[in-house]
Each structure stands twice: as structure tokens, then as C-alpha cells.
C-alpha positions in Angstrom: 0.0 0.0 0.0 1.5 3.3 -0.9 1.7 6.2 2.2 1.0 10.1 1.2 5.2 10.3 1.5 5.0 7.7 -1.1 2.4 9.9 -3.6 4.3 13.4 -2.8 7.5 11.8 -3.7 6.1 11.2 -7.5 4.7 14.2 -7.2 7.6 15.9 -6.4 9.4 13.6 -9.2 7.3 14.7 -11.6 7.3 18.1 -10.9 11.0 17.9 -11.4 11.1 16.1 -14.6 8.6 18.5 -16.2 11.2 21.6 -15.4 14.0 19.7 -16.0 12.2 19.3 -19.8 10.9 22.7 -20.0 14.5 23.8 -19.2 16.1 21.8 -21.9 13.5 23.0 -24.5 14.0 26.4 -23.6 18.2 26.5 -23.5 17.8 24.8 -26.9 15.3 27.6 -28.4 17.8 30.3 -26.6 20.7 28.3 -28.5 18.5 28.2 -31.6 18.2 31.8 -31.5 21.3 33.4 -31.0 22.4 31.8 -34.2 19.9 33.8 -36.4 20.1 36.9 -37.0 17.6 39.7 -35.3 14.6 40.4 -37.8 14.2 44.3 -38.6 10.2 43.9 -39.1 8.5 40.8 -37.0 7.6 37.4 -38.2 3.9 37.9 -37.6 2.8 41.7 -37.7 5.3 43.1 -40.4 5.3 45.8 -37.6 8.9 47.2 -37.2 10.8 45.9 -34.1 12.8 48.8 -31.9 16.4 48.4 -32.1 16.7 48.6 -28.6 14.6 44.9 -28.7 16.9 43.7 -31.9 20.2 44.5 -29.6 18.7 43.3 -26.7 17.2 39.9 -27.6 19.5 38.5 -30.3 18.0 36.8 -33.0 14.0 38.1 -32.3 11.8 37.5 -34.8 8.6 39.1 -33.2 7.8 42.5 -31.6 6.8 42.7 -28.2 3.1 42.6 -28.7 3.0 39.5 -30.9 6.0 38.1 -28.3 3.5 38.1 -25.8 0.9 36.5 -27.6 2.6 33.7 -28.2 4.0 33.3 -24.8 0.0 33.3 -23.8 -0.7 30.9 -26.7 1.9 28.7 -25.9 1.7 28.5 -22.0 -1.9 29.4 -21.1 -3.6 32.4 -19.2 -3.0 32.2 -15.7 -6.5 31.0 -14.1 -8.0 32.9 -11.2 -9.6 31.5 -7.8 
């Protein structure tokens, strides 16, 4: 019979292995990146990224605005309550 140390032990497991794999995905995007060159205009919008945002985040392909929606798109609104 498993205890409740037993259940937050693979709970705790888990948790781990799920940011040890969203680390790994994200240090390989980063590496991804830095490789390509920053865009002048973005990807999605053909809205013109600020320099400030091309020297800051090297190889960005997307403005701010469009950055953020795909960070929503990709990991979820935050739920309330």
C-alpha cells in the first residue's frame, strides 16, 4: 500500500522532470536563437521591431506585442480562484 510520503515523492518527481524538460526546450530555443540573426520587421505583424529589442534579444523574430501573444498561446492564461 503506498503512504501520502509515497504519492508526494512522485509528485515531487514529476514536478522535477517536467522543469527539467521545459529547461532543456528552452536552453535549446535560446541556442536556436542566438544563431539567427535579429529580424528588422516581425515574423507575424510586419510591424517594425525597436532596435533597442533587436540588440537586446538577439535573433528576435517578433515585436513585443506578438512576443507576448505567443507566450500566452503557448503556455496558457493564468487562471484565477
Amino acid at each position: 500500500m503506498h503512504s501520502g510520503a509515497d504519492n508526494t515523492d512522485s509528485a515531487t518527481e514529476y514536478t522535477q522532470l517536467t522543469a527539467d524538460a521545459a529547461i532543456a526546450r528552452l536552453s535549446a530555443a535560446l541556442r536556436k536563437s542566438e544563431t539567427r540573426p535579429s529580424m528588422t520587421e516581425c515574423q507575424c505583424c510586419g510591424e517594425t521591431i525597436a532596435q533597442a529589442r533587436r540588440e537586446a534579444v538577439r535573433g528576435v523574430q517578433l515585436c513585443v506585442s506578438c512576443a507576448e501573444l505567443e507566450w500566452l498561446r503557448v503556455n496558457g492564461v493564468p487562471r484565477r480562484g
